[in-house]
C-alpha positions as CSV (number, residue, x, y, z in Angstrom):
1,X,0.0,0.0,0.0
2,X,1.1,3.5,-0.6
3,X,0.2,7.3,-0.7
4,X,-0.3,9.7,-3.3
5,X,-0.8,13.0,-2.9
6,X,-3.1,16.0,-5.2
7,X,-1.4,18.9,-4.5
8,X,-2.2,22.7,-5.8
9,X,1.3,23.8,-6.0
10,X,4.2,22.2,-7.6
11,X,6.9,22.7,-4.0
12,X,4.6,20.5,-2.0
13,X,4.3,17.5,-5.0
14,X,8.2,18.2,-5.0
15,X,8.6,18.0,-1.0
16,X,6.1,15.1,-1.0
17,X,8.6,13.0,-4.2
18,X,11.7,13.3,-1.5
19,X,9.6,11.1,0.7
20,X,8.7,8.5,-1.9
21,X,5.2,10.0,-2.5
22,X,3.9,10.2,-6.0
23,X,1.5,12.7,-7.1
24,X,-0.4,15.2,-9.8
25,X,-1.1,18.8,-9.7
26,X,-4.3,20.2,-10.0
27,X,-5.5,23.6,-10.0
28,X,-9.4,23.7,-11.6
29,X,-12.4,21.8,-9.7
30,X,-12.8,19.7,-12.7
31,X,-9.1,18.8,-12.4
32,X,-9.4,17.7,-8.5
33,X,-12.0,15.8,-9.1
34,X,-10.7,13.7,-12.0
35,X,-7.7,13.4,-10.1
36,X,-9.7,12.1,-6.8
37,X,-11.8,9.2,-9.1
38,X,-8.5,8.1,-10.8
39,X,-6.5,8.3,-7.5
40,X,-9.8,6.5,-5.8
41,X,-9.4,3.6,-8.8
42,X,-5.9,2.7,-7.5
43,X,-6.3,-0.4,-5.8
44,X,-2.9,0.5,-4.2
45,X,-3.2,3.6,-2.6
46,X,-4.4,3.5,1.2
47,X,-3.7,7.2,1.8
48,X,-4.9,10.2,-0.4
49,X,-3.1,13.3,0.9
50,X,-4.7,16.4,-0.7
51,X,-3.9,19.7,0.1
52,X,-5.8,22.1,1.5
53,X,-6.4,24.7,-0.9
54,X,-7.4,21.5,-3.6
55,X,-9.9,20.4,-0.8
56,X,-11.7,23.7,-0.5
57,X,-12.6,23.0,-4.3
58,X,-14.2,20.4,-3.7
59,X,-16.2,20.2,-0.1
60,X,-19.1,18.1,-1.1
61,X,-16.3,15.1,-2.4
62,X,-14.5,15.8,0.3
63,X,-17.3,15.1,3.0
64,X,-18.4,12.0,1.0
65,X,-14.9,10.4,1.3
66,X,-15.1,10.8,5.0
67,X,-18.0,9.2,5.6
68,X,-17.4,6.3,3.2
69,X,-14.9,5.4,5.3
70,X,-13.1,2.8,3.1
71,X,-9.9,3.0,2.2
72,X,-8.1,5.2,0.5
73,X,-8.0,7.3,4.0
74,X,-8.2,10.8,3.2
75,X,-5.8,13.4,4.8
76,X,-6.2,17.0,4.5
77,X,-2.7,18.6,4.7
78,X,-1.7,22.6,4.5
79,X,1.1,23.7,1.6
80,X,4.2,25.8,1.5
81,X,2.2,28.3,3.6
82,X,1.1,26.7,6.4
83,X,-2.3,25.2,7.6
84,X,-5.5,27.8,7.0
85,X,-6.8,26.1,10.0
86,X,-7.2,27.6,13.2
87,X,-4.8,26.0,16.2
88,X,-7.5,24.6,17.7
89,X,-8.8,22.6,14.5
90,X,-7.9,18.9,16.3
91,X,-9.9,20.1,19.7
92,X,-13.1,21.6,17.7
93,X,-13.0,18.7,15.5
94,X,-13.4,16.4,18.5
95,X,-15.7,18.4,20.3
96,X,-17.7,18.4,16.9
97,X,-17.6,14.9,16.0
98,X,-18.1,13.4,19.3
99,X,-19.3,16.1,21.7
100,X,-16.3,15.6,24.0
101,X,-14.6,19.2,25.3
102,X,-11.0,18.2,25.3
103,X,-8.9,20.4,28.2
């Protein structure tokens, strides 16, 4: 089994190649989601890293791949720039999902 990653920019696809991850960059909606159903086809790939700024493309995807909850396991991960999140994204993300208030 192995990861790919669908990158917006070319550094993080780059960065991503020095760890042994292959990948494709996308910029258009049309190109993330043709590069999610091919990447989904792989009967290889456990992990789909996607970055951020791809992800915000395509929410509705994004939210059905969670829930599916078959493999490939679907990781959000920030570029070059640093995560758009908010540092409290893993604590609201609990608190949301299971309606635990982490300290």
């Amino acid at each position: 089994m192995r990861a790919y990653l669908i990158s917006d920019n070319h550094d993080s696809l780059v960065g991503m190649r020095l760890a042994g991850i292959e990948g494709v960059v996308v910029h258009e909606r049309d190109e993330v989601i043709e590069a999610v159903d091919s990447a989904s086809k792989m009967d290889d790939i456990a992990i789909l890293a996607i970055t951020e700024k791809a992800a915000e493309t395509i929410p509705d995807i994004m939210q059905r791949l969670r829930e599916h909850g078959d493999l490939p396991l679907v990781v959000e991960i920030p570029d070059r720039h640093g995560s758009k999140r908010g540092s409290d994204f893993l604590t609201r993300y609990v608190r949301d999902a299971i309606g635990v208030k982490m300290e």
